[in-house]
C-alpha positions in Angstrom: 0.0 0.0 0.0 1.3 3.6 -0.8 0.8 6.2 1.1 -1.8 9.1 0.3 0.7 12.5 1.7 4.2 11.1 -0.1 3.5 8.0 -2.3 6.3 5.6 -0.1 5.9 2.1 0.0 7.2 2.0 3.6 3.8 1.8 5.6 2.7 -0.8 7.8 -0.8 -1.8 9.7 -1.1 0.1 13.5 -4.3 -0.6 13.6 -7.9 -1.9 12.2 -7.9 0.2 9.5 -5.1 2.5 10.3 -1.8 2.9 9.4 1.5 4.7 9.8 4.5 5.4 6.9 7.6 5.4 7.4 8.6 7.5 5.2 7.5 10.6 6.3 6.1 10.0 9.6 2.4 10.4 9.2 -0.8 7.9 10.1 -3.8 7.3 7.7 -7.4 5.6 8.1 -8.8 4.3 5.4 -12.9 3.9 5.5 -15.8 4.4 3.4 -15.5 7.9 3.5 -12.0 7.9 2.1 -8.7 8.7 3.7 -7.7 10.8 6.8 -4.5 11.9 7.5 -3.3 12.8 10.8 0.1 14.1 12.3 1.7 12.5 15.2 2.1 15.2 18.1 5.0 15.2 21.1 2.6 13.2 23.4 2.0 10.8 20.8 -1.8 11.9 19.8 -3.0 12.2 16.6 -4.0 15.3 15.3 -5.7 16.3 12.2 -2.8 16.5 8.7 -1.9 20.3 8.1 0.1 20.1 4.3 1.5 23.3 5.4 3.9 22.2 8.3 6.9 21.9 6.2 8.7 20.0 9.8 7.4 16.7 8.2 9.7 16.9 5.5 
């Protein structure tokens, strides 16, 4: 599976349907409604994908 922010191959299950890449350090759920993407905070809590933060890259 590729992942929706960066297109790496490097991903891996977390979760039922969620998962985390690798590559640039982001976790994804897939559902019905499509994909959401969430950033990974200090504390460890997911919080909602801003493409603007260029700290990901």
């Amino acid at each position: 599976m590729n992942c929706p922010v960066c297109g790496g191959r490097a991903t891996g299950k977390v979760g039922a349907s969620h998962y985390y890449c690798w590559d640039c350090c982001v976790e994804y759920r897939i559902d019905k409604e499509g994909v959401q993407v969430f950033d990974i905070d200090e504390e460890g809590s997911l919080v909602s994908f801003d493409p603007g933060n260029e700290t990901l890259y």
